[in-house]
C-alpha positions, 0 to 999 in steps of 0.5 A: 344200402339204398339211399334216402328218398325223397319222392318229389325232389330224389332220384332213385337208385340206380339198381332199379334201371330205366325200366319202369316199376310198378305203380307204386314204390314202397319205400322204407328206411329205418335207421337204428341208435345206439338205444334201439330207437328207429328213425326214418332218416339220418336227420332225424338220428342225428338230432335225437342222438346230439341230444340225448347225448348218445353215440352215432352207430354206421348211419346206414338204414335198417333192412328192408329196403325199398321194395320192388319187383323181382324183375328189373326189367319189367320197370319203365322209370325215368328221372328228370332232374329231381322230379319223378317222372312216370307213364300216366296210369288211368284213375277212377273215372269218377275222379278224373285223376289217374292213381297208381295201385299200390303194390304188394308189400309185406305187414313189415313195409306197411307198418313203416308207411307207404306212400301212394304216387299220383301222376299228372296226365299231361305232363307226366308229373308223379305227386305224394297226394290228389290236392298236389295233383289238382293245383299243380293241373290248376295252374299248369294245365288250365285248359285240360283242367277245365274240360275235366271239371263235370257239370252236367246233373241229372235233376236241374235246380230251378234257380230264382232268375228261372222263377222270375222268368216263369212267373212273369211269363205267367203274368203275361199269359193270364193277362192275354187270356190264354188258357193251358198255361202248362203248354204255353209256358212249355214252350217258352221254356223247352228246356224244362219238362211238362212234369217239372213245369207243373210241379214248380208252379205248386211249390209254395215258394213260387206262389209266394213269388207270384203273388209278389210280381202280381201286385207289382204289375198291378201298382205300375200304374198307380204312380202319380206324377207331381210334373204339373204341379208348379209353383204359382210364384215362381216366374217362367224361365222364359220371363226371367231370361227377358227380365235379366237381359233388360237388366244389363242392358240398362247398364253402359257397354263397355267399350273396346274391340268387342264393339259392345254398343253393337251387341247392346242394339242387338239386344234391344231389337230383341227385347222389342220381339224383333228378328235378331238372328242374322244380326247375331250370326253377323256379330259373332263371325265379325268380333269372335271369328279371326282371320286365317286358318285354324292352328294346326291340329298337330306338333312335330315331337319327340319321335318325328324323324327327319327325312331325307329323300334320295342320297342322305345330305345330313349327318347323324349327327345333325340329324341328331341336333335338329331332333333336339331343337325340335323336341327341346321346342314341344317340350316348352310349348306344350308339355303334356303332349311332349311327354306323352309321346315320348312315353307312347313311342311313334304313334304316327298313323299308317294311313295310306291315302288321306283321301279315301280315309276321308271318304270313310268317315264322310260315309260313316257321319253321314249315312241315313240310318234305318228309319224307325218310327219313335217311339213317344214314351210317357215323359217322366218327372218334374220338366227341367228347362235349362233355358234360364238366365245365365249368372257371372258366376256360372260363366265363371265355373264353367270357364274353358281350359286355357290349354283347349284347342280353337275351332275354325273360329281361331278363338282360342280360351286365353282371347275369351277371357278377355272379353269383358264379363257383362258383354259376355254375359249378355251374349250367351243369354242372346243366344238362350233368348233365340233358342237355336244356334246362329249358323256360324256357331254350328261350324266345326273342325274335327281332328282324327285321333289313333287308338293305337299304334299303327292305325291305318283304318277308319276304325282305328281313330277316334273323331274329335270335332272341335266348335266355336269356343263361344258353343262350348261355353254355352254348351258346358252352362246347359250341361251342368245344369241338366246334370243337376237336375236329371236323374240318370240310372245307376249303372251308368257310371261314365260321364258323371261325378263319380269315381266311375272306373272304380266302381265298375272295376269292382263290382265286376271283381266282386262278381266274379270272386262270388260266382267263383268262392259261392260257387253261383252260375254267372253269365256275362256278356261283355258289348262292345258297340262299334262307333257308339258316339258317332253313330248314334241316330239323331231321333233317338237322342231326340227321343230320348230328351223328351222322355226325361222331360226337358223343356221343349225349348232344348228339345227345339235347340239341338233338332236346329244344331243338328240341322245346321251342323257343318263339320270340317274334317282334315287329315294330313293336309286333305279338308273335307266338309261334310253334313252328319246325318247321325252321331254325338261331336265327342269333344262337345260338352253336350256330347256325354249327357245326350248318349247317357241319355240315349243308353239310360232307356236300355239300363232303366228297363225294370227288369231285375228277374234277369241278374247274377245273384249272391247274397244282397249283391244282385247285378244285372248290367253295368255300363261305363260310356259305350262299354255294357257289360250284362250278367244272368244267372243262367243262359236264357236270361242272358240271350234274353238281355241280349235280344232286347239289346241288340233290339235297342241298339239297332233302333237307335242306330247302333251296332254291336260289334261282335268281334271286339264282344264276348260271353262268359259262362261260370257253371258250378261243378256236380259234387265238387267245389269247383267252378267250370268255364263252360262253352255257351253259345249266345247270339246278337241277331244271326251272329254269335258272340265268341266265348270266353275259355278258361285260359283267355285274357281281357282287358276292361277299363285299363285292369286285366281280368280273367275268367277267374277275376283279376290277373297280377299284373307284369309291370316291371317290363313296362316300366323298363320300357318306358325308362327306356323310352326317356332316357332316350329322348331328346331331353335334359336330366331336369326334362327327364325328371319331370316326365317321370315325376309327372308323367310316367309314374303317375301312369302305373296308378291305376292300374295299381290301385284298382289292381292285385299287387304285392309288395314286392312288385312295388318294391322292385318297381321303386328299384327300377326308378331309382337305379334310373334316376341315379344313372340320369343325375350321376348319382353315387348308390349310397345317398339318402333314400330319402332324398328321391321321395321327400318332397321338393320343398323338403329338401328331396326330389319328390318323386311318389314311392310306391310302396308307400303311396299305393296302398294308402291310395287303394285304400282311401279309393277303395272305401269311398265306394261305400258313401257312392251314390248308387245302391249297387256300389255300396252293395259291392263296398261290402262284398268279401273281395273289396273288404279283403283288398282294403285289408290287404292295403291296410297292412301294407300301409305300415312301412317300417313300423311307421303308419302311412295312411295319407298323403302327409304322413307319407311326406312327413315319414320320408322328410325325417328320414332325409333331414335325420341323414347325415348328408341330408341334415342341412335341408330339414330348413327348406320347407321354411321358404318351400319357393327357392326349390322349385326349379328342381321340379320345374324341368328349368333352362335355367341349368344345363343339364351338367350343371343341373346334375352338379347342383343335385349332388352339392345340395345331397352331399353328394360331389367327390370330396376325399372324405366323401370318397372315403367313407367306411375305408383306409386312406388319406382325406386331408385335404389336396390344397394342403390344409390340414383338415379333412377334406370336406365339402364344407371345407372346400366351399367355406373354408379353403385358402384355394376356393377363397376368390370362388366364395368372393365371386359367389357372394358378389353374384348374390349382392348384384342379382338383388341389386338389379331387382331392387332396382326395377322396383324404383329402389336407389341402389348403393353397392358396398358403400363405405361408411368410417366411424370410430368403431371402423370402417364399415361396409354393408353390401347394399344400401337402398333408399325409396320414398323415405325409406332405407334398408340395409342388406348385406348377403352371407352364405353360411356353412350347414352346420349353423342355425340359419335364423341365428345368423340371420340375427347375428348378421343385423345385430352388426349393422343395427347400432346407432351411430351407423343406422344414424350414419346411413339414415341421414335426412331421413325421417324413418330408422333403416331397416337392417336385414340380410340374404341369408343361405347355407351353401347347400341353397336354403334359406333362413325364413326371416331372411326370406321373408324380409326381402320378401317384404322389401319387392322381391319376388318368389322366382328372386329367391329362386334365382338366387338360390341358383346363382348360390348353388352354381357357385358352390360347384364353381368352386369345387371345380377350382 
């Protein structure tokens, strides 16, 4: 008999042939029990008789089988693995999916069911059902499933942003006299018919909507602006800086190299209205200027390679050392920088000659940009001067990184906090008193760094030009006050106190999760503008200073720095000194808030009739720095945007760059709730913007969307990479360890939080760190979980778990958008897809029946775990002195890297005892030395005839080392004095006499398995009798002090102990030392 179907994963008979069937299979099993009861398949015979207690009859199908057509040959059907696979049949053309028509079968195969194929046209895959169809298509042939989606209408739908377009344009005809307003408005929407014109503007709706804008338009005018209205109180800016500089200069200057008594003279000419410019300027390059070239603007790291020229004179091998030196030498110095490119790979540009790479970017900075005559727009607001007196405590707050790289001056940050604090003060308000920058400050060096890998272009660099760091400072006071003051635009999010990155991410992730599940039209453009920052027109930012009302002494300031500014490119061993005639210095603290000003005009246009629209979500553009995204609702809204940007951007001195720009069109379907990803055509001057295809993938803001929003991310291959990156690297397993816990992980954040994941991606993730550190520390698989993410000062080696760390991450970022400043980003808080993900991080929040919603829950959670392990329980005391395990996240030198991964394994349990070995299986675990106990690693480092000169030399190391530190701190050290009495002789480790006082310290390395406090006790309380405290105390007026060094040898320490010593001048890096000396020789030991 026929077998048993099944019609996605079966075959079909053999009987049938290869010949193709008829579009449909009826297929009808029955197979009969014992009590007459049919059934479809043999499972369903064989629970119903086991248990119903009946017997099994010959499990072979009742007749009538599968019907087919009376000639074989006539079928053509073929079979790929367990999937059916059919010839495409045309459907219905209403539809858009193929169907096969069902063949003839008899009353007693339609009783028994048939079921009705239906094929894939692209691929020829057979399905049970139309919705299988459609997804499989959905996500299998996206493209071919986006043609076919149809979205043309017979009778187009006005929607709210054509209304606001129509009524303004209305607005705008009554307002200019023309009458036939019919035609005139025919002609600014050729899209629309006369008929439908006419018939719009009598729907009750529009008039309502028009009677709207007209009062609007009408009360533009009427606001009154409160700039003049000034307290009659309080004193001028100008007056009050005057008034501060008299006032330091009544005190004395300070003496020393900064030649205060010169800078007070200055200071006194000033205050009598005398010229002081060149004075200053004088001053400032002969105390804040050093002699010889700036550093350098680069290091050798990780991936320069040494090179040979003609036959190779080195072996690989001392290739191989020399690689380490230098990469040992970036990692000391500078950190950061190391990591970053041992992370990134070689980074090296590609740029062939230095010279004509120069030459570009002297012709790109220094261009003459289209002139436009400015515009003088109606200042807004209460005028900000930022020129008042600066306080210590501004200088204090605005002080500069001591990492931050000198200009040509060769100041660097650590030289400017030496200078003393009222000569500063004074200086910088000189500065203010002139109100343009002596010609020594405007001097500045620019560095070239690459975008990407292989940059060999101009374009694929970015320019950082790095001033005086007396300029910087200054610059960074005024920036901070005019970001106080001004009020930028809410959809710019870049350069300002908010979480800017997430704000936007989001409210594009909302946007499109709405115009996809609500089945709104969106248009979207996303601008991408070539060299914003550096092409930017100085009118423009000129222009845009005035009409936010800052005082015009600023306004006078930057035309004077523009003017004056000199700036000296290098690259590759080739100076260039150039005048830019346009363009921002990125690197300056001035530089963010001077284009948001520039982009503020273009955002702040009130011009919302233009927006994507669902609900209370209306968006209408969005901007992080340079990057602009604007949305519509339909393609003519959208064009408009985009005309009065390229508009904007061309007067000032911009240019949008179409390659690296695109357009988005998502139109609802006709009759189907499907959304399409249409081909429109937009336009910025004569060049049009590319589309975006229903398949295609961008980047914005480091998260990967899209047409359909945001795209699960790939991450296990990249962070395979990049542990591959660091074990290759020149770099010892604690080196290694710190990139990773500093700076590869923290790397996978952002995307992470601000994009789709699942648990399982976290958990694979984690995975893949933790096979690789136990290959980096030669860890065996088995120890505690805990020990990898429990935070140093708990005992672990406190690496961030991202199952447990990300969603509590997301979730706290995630809410904050709803306390954000802008009305737009709290809108967004609401929408269903951020709601969704923060209840999607909530859930996994809860991580084996523990709630882990903050950073110390999550630290708590994984410090229990590791002190309730067996391995782990000796460290639940180590959070008592947290300092004496920093060097297991300083990536120290202290340790070579063997003996570093040794000291890991005596700190978890971890080194390969017998008993260790041993766990869970059959053998011998007495000890090799021949002590009849197991062999521990307690045993062997604390009880052990074999490892008893160890434990000797251990303990002296210890009793030396605090001896030596007590006596750099004026302490007169007694080692092992011997003092006999009639209840012995008695000998404590150290006896330290200073200034009358006497403490008694005796050191002790305990097992794991004692309370380290009651040792700590026990200890002192051997010392703390009379006759030998009086013994000691001689002619001393004060009683001893008797306390102890006390640690297990796992390297922890008993608090009072710590403390103790602590008290007597010992510092943290003692402890730390320390406990280093005591855990190197408890590997001693073992190797005995």
């Amino acid at each position: 008999m026929a077998n048993d179907y099944n019609l996605r994963g079966g075959s079909l008979p053999t009987a049938l042939g290869a010949n193709p069937p008829q579009a449909v299979v009826s297929i009808n099993h029955e197979f009969v029990c014992s009590c007459r009861r049919t059934f479809s398949s043999r499972k369903g015979l064989k629970i119903h008789a086991s248990r119903m207690g009946h017997t099994l009859p010959a499990l072979e199908p009742t007749e009538p089988v599968p019907e087919v057509p009376s000639n074989p040959e006539d079928l053509d059907m073929t079979t790929q693995g367990s999937e059916i696979r059919l010839p495409p049949v045309p459907g219905p053309a209403s539809s858009g999916v193929p169907a096969m028509e069902a063949a003839p079968s008899t009353s007693n195969s339609e009783s028994s069911g048939s079921r009705q194929l239906v094929v894939c046209p692209d691929c020829s895959r057979a399905f049970s059902t139309v919705t299988g169809l459609g997804l499989h298509r959905k996500s299998a042939h996206p493209i071919q499933f986006n043609e076919q989606i149809n979205i043309v209408r017979r009778k187009a739908r006005w929607t709210e942003e054509e209304s606001r377009r129509l009524c303004r344009a209305e607005l705008r005809l009554q307002s200019s006299g023309i009458k036939f307003i019919n035609q005139e408005l025919h002609k600014l929407f050729p899209d629309r018919s006369l008929e439908s014109i006419k018939g719009h503007r009598k729907q009750p709706v529009y008039r309502d909507l028009m009677l709207l804008l007209s009062r609007e338009h009408a009360n533009r005018g009427d606001i009154v602006c409160d700039s003049d209205v000034v307290s009659a109180s309080m004193q001028s800016p100008r007056e009050a800086l005057r008034s501060s500089i008299i006032q330091i200069l009544e005190k004395p200057p300070p003496t020393g190299q900064f030649q205060g008594f010169r800078l007070w003279d200055i200071g006194q000419m000033g205050m009598r209205d005398l010229d002081i410019m060149v004075p200053m300027n004088n001053y400032i390059r002969d105390v804040f200027f050093k002699e010889g070239p700036a550093p350098p603007s680069g290091a050798v790291g990780n991936n320069d390679r040494v090179r040979t020229y003609g036959p190779r004179t080195l072996s690989r091998r001392k290739e191989k050392k020399i690689r380490y030196a230098r990469t040992q030498s970036f990692f000391q110095k500078r950190q950061a920088d190391c990591a970053r490119e041992i992370l990134n790979g070689d980074n090296r540009p590609q740029v062939e000659d230095a010279v004509d790479f120069l030459s570009d970017w002297e012709r790109i900075m220094c261009e003459e940009a289209e002139v436009f005559q400015d515009v003088q727009a109606e200042p807004v607001g209460v005028e900000v001067n930022p020129f008042s007196p600066i306080t210590q405590q501004e200088i204090k707050a605005s002080g500069i990184n001591s990492r931050s790289a000198p200009g040509p001056d060769g100041f660097t940050a650590k030289d400017l906090g030496r200078v003393p604090p009222l000569l500063l003060r004074l200086l910088l308000n000189l500065l203010l008193w002139l109100k343009q920058a002596p010609t020594s400050l405007c001097i500045a060096r620019t560095v070239f760094v690459p975008k990407k890998h292989g940059a060999s272009r101009a374009s694929d660099f970015r320019p950082i030009t790095i001033a005086p760091i007396l300029l910087r400072l200054l610059h960074k006071i005024l920036a901070r006050r005019l970001m106080m003051h001004l009020d930028f635009d809410m959809r710019q999010r870049a350069f300002q106190p908010v979480d800017g990155c997430c704000e936007n991410i989001m409210a594009l992730s909302s946007v499109l999760h709405e115009a996809r599940t609500k089945r709104r039209p969106l248009y979207m453009a996303s601008v991408d503008l070539t060299r914003a920052f550096d092409s930017v027109r100085f009118g423009a930012i000129f222009e845009a200073v005035v009409a936010k009302k800052i005082g015009h002494d600023f306004v006078e300031y930057l035309k004077s720095l523009y003017a004056k500014s000199e700036i000296l490119l290098g690259f590759a061993g080739h100076t260039r000194v150039v005048r830019p005639s346009r363009g921002v210095r990125q690197g300056d603290p001035l530089s963010p808030l001077l284009f948001n000003l520039v982009l503020d005009k273009f955002l702040s246009v009130d011009n919302i009739d233009v927006a994507f629209r669902s609900g209370p979500l209306v968006l209408d553009a969005m901007a992080f720095a340079d990057d602009l995204i604007i949305c519509a609702s339909t393609p003519a809204g959208l064009q408009e945007r985009l005309n009065e940007a390229h508009y904007f951007f061309a007067r000032a001195g911009l240019r949008i760059n179409v390659a690296k720009s695109f357009t988005l069109a998502l139109v609802p379907a006709c009759g189907e709730k499907k959304m399409k990803v249409a081909n429109s055509t937009f336009r910025v001057g004569e060049e049009v913007l590319p589309s975006s295809g229903s398949a295609d993938i961008w980047r914005y803001l480091g998260v990967t969307f899209t047409p359909h929003g945001q795209r699960t991310m790939a991450l296990e291959k990249d962070v395979a990479g990049l542990l591959l990156a660091v074990r290759r690297a020149c770099l010892k397993p604690q080196q290694r360890m710190v990139v990773l816990r500093y700076y590869l992980i923290p790397r996978l954040y952002h995307r992470l939080v601000l994009g789709p994941w699942t648990v399982g991606l976290l958990t694979r993730i984690d995975s893949s760190i933790r096979n690789a550190v136990r290959g980096w520390l030669k860890m065996p698989h088995d120890i505690p979980l805990g020990y990898y993410y429990a935070q140093v000062q708990s005992g672990g080696l406190g690496l961030p778990c991202l199952r447990t760390s990300i969603p509590a991450m997301q979730c706290a970022r995630l809410t904050r958008l709803s306390d954000s400043s802008s009305s737009i980003m709290r809108t967004v808080a609401a929408c269903p897809y951020v709601v969704s993900v923060i209840q999607h991080a909530r859930r996994c929040m809860i991580y084996k029946g523990a709630l882990l919603s903050t950073k110390a829950l999550i630290h708590r959670y994984w410090a229990r775990l590791l002190h309730r392990s067996n391995d782990g329980q000796a460290l639940k005391d180590c959070s008592k002195v947290p300092q004496a395990q920093r060097f297991i996240a300083e990536g120290t030198r202290l340790l070579p890297g063997s003996q570093f991964i040794d000291v890991n394994k005596l700190r978890i349990n971890a080194l390969p005892t017998l008993a260790r070995c041993h766990r869970g299986r059959e053998g011998r675990i007495t000890c090799r030395a021949g002590c009849q106990t197991n062999e521990t690693l307690s045993h062997i480092l604390q009880q052990c005839h074999r490892t008893h000169a160890g434990r000797i030399r251990r303990h002296n190391n210890l009793v030396h080392y605090i001896a030596d530190a007590l006596t750099k701190k004026a302490w007169a050290v007694a080692i092992e004095p011997h003092y006999r009495l009639q209840r012995g002789t008695f000998v404590p480790d150290i006896v330290a006499k200073k200034e009358g006082l006497t403490a008694i310290i005796d050191a002790q390395v305990v097992g794991s398995g004692r309370l380290l406090d009651e040792c700590h006790h026990s200890k002192c309380l051997d010392y703390s009798f009379d006759e030998l405290l009086a013994e000691i105390q001689g002619g001393e007026l004060s009683t001893p002090l008797v306390t102890t060094a006390t640690l297990n040898y796992r390297g922890v320490w008993s608090g009072l102990s710590a403390s103790s010593l602590l008290d007597l001048g010992l510092t943290n890096q003692d402890l730390k030392l320390l406990t280093v000396r005591c855990l190197q020789g408890g590997v001693r030991e073992f190797r005995i």
